[in-house]
Every structure is written in C-alpha cells, then in structure tokens.
C-alpha positions as CSV (number, residue, x, y, z in Angstrom):
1,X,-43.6,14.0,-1.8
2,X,-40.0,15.7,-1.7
3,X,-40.9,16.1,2.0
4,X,-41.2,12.7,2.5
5,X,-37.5,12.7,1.1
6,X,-36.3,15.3,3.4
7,X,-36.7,13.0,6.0
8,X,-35.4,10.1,4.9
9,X,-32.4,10.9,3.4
10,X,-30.5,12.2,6.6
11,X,-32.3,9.2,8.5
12,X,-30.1,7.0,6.0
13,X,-26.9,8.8,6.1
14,X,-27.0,8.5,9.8
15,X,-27.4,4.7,9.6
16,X,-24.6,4.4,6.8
17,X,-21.9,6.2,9.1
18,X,-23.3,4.2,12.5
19,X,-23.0,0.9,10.7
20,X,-19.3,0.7,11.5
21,X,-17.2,2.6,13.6
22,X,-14.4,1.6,11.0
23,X,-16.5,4.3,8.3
24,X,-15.6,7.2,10.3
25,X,-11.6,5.9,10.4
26,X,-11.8,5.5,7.1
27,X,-13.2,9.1,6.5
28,X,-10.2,10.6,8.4
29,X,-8.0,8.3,5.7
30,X,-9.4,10.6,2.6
31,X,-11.9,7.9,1.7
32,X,-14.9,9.5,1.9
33,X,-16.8,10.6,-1.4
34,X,-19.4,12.9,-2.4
35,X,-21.0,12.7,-5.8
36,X,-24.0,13.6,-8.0
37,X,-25.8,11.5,-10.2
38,X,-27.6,11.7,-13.5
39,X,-29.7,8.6,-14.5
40,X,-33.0,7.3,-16.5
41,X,-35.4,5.0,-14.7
42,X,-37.9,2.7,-16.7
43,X,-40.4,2.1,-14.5
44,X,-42.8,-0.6,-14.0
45,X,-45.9,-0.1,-15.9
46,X,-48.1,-1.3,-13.3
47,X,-47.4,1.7,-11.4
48,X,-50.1,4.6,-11.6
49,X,-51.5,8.0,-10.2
50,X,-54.2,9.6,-10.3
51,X,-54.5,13.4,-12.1
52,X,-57.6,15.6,-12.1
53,X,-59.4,12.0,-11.0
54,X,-58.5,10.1,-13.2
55,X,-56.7,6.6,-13.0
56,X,-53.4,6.9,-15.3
57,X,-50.7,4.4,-15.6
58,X,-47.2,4.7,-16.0
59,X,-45.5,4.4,-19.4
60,X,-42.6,2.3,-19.7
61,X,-39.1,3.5,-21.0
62,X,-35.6,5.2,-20.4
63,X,-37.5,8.8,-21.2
64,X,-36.8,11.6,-18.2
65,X,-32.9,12.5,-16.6
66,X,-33.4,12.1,-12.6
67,X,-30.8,13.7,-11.0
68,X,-29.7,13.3,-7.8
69,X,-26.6,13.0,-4.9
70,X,-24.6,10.5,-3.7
71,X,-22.7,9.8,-0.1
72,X,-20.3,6.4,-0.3
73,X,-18.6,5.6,3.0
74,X,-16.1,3.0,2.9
75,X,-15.7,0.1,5.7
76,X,-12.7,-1.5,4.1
77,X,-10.4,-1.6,1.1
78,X,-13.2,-3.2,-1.1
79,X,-16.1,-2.9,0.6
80,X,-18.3,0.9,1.2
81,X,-22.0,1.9,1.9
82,X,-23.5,4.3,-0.4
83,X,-26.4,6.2,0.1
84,X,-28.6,8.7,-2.3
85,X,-31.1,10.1,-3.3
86,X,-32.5,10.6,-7.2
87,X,-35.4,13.4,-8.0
88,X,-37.4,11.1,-11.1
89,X,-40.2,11.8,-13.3
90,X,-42.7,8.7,-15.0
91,X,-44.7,9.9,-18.3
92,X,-48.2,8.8,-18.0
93,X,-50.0,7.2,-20.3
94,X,-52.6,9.0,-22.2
95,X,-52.2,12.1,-20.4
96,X,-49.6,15.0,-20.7
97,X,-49.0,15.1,-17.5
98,X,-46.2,13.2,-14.9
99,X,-46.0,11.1,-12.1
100,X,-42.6,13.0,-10.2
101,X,-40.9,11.5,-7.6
102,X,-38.4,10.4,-5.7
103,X,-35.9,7.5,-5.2
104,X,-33.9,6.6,-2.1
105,X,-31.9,4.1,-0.8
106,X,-28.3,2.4,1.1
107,X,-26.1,0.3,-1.3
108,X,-23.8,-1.9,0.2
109,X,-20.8,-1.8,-2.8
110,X,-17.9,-4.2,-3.3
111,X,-14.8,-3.2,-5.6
112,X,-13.3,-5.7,-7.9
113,X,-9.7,-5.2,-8.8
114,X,-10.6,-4.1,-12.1
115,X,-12.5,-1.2,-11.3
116,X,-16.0,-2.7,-11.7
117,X,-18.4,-3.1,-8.5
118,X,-21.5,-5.3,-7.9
119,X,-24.1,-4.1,-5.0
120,X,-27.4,-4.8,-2.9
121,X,-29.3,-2.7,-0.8
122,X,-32.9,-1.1,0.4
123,X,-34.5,1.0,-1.8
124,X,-37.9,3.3,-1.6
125,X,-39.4,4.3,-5.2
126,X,-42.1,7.3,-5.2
127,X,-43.9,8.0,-8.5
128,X,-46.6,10.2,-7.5
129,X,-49.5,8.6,-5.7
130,X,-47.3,4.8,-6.0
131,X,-44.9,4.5,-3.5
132,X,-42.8,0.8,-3.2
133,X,-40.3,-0.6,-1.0
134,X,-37.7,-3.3,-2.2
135,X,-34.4,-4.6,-2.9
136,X,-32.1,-3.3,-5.3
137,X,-29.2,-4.6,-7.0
138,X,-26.3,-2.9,-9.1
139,X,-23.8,-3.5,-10.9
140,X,-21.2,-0.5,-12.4
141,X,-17.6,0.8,-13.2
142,X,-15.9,3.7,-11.7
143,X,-12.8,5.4,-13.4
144,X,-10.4,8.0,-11.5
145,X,-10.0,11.0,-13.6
146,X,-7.2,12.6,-10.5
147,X,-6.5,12.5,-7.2
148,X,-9.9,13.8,-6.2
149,X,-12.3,13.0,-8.7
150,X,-13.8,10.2,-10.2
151,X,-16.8,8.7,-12.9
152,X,-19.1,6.0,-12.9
153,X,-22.2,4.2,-14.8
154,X,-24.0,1.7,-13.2
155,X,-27.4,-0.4,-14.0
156,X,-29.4,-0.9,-11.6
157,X,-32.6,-2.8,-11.0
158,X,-34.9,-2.4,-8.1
159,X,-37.9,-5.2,-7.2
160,X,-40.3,-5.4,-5.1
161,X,-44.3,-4.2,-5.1
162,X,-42.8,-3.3,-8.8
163,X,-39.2,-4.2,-10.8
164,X,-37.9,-1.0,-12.3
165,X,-34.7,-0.5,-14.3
166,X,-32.0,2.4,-13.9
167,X,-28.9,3.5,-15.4
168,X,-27.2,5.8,-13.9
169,X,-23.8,7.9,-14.4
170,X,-22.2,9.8,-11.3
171,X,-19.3,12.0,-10.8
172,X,-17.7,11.8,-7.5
173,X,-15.6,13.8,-5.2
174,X,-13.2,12.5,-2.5
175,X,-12.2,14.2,0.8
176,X,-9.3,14.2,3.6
177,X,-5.7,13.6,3.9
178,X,-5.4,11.2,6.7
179,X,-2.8,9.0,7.2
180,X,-0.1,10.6,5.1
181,X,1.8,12.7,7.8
182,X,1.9,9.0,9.5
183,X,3.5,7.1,6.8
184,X,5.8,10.2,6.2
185,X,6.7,10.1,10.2
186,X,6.9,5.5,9.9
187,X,8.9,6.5,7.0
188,X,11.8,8.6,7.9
189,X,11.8,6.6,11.3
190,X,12.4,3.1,9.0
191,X,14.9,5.4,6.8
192,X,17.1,6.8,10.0
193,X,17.1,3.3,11.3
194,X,18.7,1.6,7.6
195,X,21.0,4.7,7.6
196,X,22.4,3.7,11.3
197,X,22.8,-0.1,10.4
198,X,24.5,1.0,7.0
199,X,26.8,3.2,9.0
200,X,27.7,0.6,11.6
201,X,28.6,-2.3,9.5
202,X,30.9,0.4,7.0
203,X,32.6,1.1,10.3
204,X,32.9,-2.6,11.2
205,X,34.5,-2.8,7.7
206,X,37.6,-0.4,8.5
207,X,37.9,-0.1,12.3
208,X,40.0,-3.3,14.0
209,X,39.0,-4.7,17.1
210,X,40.8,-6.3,19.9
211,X,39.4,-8.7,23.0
212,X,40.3,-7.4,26.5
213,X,44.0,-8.7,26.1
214,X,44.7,-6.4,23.5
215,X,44.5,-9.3,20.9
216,X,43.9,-8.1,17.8
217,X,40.3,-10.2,16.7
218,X,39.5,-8.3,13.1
219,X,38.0,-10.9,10.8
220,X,40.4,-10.3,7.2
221,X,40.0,-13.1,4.6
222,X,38.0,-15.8,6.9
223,X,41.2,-15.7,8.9
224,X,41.8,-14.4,12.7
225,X,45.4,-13.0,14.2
226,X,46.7,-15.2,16.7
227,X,49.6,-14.7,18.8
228,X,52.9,-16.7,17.8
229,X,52.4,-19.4,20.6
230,X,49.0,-19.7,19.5
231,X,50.0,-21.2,16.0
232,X,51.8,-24.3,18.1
233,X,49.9,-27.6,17.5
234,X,47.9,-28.9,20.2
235,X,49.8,-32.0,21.4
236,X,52.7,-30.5,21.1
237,X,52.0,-27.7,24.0
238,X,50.3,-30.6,25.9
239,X,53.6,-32.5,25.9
240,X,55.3,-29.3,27.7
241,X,56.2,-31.1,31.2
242,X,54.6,-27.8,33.5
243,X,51.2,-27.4,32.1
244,X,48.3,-27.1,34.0
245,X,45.7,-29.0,32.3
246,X,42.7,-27.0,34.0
247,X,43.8,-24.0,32.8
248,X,41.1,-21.6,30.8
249,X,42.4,-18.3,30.4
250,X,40.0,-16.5,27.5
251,X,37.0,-18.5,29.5
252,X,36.0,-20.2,26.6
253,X,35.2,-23.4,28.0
254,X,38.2,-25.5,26.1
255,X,41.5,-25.5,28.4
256,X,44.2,-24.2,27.6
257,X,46.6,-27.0,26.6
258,X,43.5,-27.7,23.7
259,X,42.9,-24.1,22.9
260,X,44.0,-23.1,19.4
261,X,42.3,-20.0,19.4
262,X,43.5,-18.8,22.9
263,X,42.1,-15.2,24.2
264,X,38.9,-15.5,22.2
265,X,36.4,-12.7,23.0
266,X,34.1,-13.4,26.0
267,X,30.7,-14.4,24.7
268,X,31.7,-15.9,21.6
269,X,30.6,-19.3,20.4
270,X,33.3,-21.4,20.4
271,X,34.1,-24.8,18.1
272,X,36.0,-28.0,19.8
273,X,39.3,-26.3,19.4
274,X,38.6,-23.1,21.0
275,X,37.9,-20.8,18.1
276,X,35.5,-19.0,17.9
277,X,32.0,-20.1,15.5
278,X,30.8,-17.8,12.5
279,X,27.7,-17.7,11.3
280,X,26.0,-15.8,8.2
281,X,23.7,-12.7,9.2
282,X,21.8,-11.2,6.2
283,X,20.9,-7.1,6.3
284,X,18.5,-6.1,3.9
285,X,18.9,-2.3,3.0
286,X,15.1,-0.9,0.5
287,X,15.2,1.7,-0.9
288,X,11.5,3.1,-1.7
289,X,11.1,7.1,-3.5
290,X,7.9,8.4,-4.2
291,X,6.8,10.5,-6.7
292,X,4.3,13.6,-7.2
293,X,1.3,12.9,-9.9
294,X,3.1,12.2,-13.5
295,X,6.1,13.0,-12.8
296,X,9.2,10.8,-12.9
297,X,11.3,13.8,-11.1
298,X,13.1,12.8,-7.8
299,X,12.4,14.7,-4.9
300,X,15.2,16.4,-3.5
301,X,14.3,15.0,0.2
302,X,15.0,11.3,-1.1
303,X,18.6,12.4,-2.6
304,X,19.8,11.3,1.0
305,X,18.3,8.1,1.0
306,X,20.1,7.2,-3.0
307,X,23.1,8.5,-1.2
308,X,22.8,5.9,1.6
309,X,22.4,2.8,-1.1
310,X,25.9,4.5,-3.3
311,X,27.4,4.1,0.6
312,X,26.5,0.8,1.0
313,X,27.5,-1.0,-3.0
314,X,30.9,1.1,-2.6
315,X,31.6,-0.7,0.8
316,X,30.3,-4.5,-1.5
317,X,31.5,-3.7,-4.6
318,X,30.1,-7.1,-5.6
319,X,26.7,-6.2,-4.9
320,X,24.7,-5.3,-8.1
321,X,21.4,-3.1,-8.0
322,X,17.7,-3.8,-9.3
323,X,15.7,-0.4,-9.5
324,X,11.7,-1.4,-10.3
325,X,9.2,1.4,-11.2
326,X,5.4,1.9,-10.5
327,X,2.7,4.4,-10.7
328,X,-0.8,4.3,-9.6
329,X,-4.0,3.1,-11.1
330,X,-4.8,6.2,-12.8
331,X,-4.6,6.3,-16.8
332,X,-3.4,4.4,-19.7
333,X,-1.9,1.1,-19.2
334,X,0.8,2.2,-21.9
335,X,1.6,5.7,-20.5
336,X,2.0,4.2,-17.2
337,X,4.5,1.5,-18.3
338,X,6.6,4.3,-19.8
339,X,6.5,6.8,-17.0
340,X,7.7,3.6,-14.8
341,X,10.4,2.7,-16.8
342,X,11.4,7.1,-16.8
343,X,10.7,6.7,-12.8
344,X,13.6,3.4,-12.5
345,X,15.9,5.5,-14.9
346,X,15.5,8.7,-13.0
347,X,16.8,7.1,-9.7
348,X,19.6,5.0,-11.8
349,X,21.1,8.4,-13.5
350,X,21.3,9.6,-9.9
351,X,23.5,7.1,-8.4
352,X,25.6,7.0,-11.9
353,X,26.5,10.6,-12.4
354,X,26.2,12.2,-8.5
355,X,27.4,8.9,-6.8
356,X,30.1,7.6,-8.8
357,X,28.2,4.4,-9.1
358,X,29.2,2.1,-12.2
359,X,25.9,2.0,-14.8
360,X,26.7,-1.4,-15.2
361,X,26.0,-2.6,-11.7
362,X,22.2,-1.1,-12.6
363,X,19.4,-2.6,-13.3
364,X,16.0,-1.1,-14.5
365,X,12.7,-2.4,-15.1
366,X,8.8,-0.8,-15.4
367,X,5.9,-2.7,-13.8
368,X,3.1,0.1,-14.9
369,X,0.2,0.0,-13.0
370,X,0.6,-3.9,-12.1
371,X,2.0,-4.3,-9.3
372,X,0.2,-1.5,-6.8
373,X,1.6,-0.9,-2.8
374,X,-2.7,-0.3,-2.4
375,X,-5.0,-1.6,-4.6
376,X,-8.1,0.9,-4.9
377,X,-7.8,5.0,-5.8
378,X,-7.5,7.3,-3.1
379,X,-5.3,10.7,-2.5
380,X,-2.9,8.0,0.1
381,X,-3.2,4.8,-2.0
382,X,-2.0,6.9,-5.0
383,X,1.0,8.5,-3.1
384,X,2.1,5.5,-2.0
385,X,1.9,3.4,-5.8
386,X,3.9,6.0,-7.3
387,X,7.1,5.1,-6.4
388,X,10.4,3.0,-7.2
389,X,11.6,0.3,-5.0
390,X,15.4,-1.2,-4.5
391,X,16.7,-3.9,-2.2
392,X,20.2,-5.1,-2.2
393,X,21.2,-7.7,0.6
394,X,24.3,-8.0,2.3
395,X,25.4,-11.3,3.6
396,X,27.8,-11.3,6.1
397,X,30.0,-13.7,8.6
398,X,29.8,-12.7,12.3
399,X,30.7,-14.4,15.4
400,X,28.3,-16.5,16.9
401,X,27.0,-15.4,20.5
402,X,27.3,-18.3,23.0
C-alpha cells in the first residue's frame, strides 16, 4: 500500500513541473510552495476490505485526521498545479479494525481575487483492499500569515468507482527570491533616467541660448529677442528700393523681405512669417518608494529620489503634489488603510521639513490594500504593493522640429 505511493507521488511531481516550462520560471520568481496538510475524508460506504477473511464495509463519516504534503507550482498569476499526497484511515463497520490508506493526486488551482480558489484534477483513493481512480473537484481559501507562510481549508469531493468527501486545512511554505535584484536594477535605471531629464529641463530654465549668429533665442514670457531691424513691419522693408527678394539668410524657407523672425535656429518649424512654431511637450516625473513589512519608515536609499521631485516643484512652483499610499494583501483591511495613509504622510513630512517644500502644495491619500501593483501574495508581489506613488506633469512649450 504506502509502496504503491512511493511511486506515484514523484511520478506526479515530475509531470506537474514538465507541464510547463513557465512552472520552473515561476519557481525562480519565489512562487513555489511547500505545505502539509491535515484533513478528514468521509468515504463512500460502498468501499470494503477484507480482515482475517472477512467481507467488511466502510463506515461513513468525518472520523480519522489524514495527514499528508503538498507541492503547488504555479504557471501564471492565477493559475498553479498542485500535487499531494494524504496518509487516510476508513473505520469498518462491525469490526475494530481499519481500512488505511492512501490518497494521491494533481490539482489544477485557479485564484480568485479574493483569496478563494476552485480546482479539478486526477485523483487515486486507496482504502485497504479498495483502490479507485477519478476526478476530483475543490474548492478552498488561502490566507497569508507573512511573507513566507500561508493557511488554507478546502472541501473537496472526489468521484468516480466511489464519491468521497474531504476537508482539508494546509499550511504552506513559499521559496525563492527571483526577480527582485531585476526590478531593483529596472528600477534605479528608470530613476537615473527621470533624474537626467529633471536636470536638463532646470538647466533649460536658467541657461540662455543663442542660434549660430549669436542671436539671443531664450523663450521669456511666450516672447523671443529679436534684433532692432527685426521689429520693422514687413512691407515696410519690402518697399526698401535694394532688396533682394530671394534672399534667406536663417534658411528658414520664408525670404528675407517676409521674415519677421529673421536668424531663426536651423531646424526649427517655422509659421508663414518666419518665426519659429511652438508646440506643448508634457514630462511626466513618478515618484514610487517602497517599504519593508509594516512599516511606514522611508528608506534612506529613496531620500534621493524625494529630493529629485522637491527639485523639480521648486523649478514649477505652480505644480501641486498628490502622494497615494498602499500596502500589500496581507492583514486587516482597517490596519492597512491606516498604515497607507502613515506611508503618504511619511514621504509628505520629508519633502516639508528637509526640502523646503510648502505643506500646502501636498496632497495625501490611503488606498489600503485596494489598489495592488500585483494581485496575488508572494515575497516580490508584496515588495512591490507596499509602496507610495507620486506623479506631477510638466507641460511645457518647445520649438517645433521641421
């Protein structure tokens, strides 16, 4: 009997992980789980065995624990394979004695939001001489408790040469860190790149610049400098007896004797009279801190980042700011709406009393657990839901490339 199960339990495990090659990807991204399992089977009363030559049959109920172990393997954000393996016992009827056993089988699981998950699979059912293959169907809930660990009850019920009836509560264990050193590595990368564009446009903001005839073409107050001549009106240079009505000095494609705008910068879109077109380019600078397991303290490696976002409302003091916080989906729903409001605040007080930045030009607000980066529970999909997040735009008027 249990060396029936010997056998079939790594024969299983082997076809849960070559199902997919996505399962052994997701293992390296800390989704795999082990668990064990302690449940009550009510078995079919048809089933029987035989003791000392005698015909007994088993007796029906939620009587004897089976315990057993669990593998669950996921293939994608909702959906896993699970298999395992349950040691069970069946009273007899009219006898002392028991029918022991095993159970064995692959699950295929899918996750609601919520936390609850529905399943089918194979199952194999051994009650001492009665052994049955069938289908099996469950249906369950599964909690975090951490990071690593996790419960769950199930029901299940399993028909075929019999129907039987399980329920079942687990604990499970999940493995791996995968993928966070690459989101740390995208993330400074997307962080350097904001900190360069934030840079270049505060430069933009005090440094004048000139075309190549030393005219001076800094945008102040929707207005350009022009030279003095340029300021005369078109038909009255075009009435000057020597002109030469080809003439295109600045390149712009509008001669000379039209030209407005005279000495425009080379490359510039250019209106009717010359002058070079504006058009509105948008930057969007986000600002995104995460935070270790309840805790609504700032690491000091994101005190940069803040200080890049104070950088870029001093350069636009009309910008305002909009600080939102989240946690993951472990705990309360009350606790977590506090500790996201604490997480907003935390980042606000920052840019207030180290940056110089005017409390009234913040804005905080919680979201809890309801608005997730990743919606499941792993060591990664945790990381990255406890967090804040900030965007400000800048909208700004830039000459139009011809």
């Amino acid at each position: 009997m249990i060396k029936s199960a010997r056998f079939t339990l790594p024969a299983l495990l082997v076809g849960v992980l070559a199902v997919s090659p996505q399962a052994l990807a997701s293992i390296e991204n800390e989704e795999l789980s082990v668990g064990l399992r302690l449940g009550m089977y009510n078995f079919d009363d048809g089933r029987q065995d035989v003791v000392n030559n005698t015909l007994f049959n088993v007796s029906s109920g939620f009587k004897n624990i089976a315990p057993g172990i669990q593998l669950n393997v996921p293939l994608t954000e909702t959906w896993s394979l699970r298999s395992y393996l349950d040691y069970v016992k069946a009273d007899l009827t009219g006898t002392s004695a028991s029918a022991d056993g095993y159970a064995v089988g692959v699950d295929a699981l899918y996750r609601l939001p919520n936390n609850f998950y529905f399943g089918a699979g194979l199952n194999t059912t051994k009650t001492g001489d009665d052994s049955s293959r069938g289908l099996r169907g469950t249906a369950g809930y599964r909690q975090a408790i951490n990071d690593n660990l996790s419960w769950s009850v199930e029901y299940a019920l399993q028909f075929g040469d019999f129907t039987d009836h399980a329920i079942i509560a687990g604990l499970q264990m999940s493995f791996g860190e995968g993928g966070s050193a690459l989101a740390q590595i995208r993330g400074s990368a997307e962080e350097e790149a904001r900190r360069q564009a934030i840079a270049a446009r505060r430069d933009s903001e005090v440094a004048p610049t000139t075309d190549a005839g030393g005219v001076d073409t800094t945008r102040r107050d929707s207005t350009m400098a022009y030279r003095s001549d340029e300021e005369l009106a078109p038909q009255i240079r075009a009435a000057l007896v020597d002109i030469d009505r080809t003439a295109d000095a600045d390149g712009d494609g509008v001669p000379d004797y039209r030209d407005v705008c005279q000495n425009t910068s080379r490359g510039h879109a250019v209106d009717a009279r010359g002058c070079s077109v504006y058009e509105e380019q948008s930057q969007v600078h986000h600002l995104r801190v995460n935070f270790g397991f309840d805790s609504a303290r700032v690491p000091e490696e994101y005190y940069g980042y803040i200080r890049e976002l104070a950088v870029l409302v001093g350069v636009y003091p009309e910008l305002d700011i909009l600080i939102e916080g989240h946690t993951d989906l472990i705990g309360p729903a009350e606790y977590n709406q506090r500790l996201s409001e604490r997480r907003a605040q935390a980042v606000a007080d920052i840019l207030v009393n180290q940056f110089g930045i005017d409390a009234d030009r913040i804005t905080t607000i919680g979201h809890g657990m309801d608005e997730p980066v990743v919606n499941r529970i792993t060591l990664d999909a945790n990381a990255r839901n406890r967090r804040i997040e900030a965007t400000v735009t800048v909208t700004e008027s830039v000459p139009a490339r011809d």
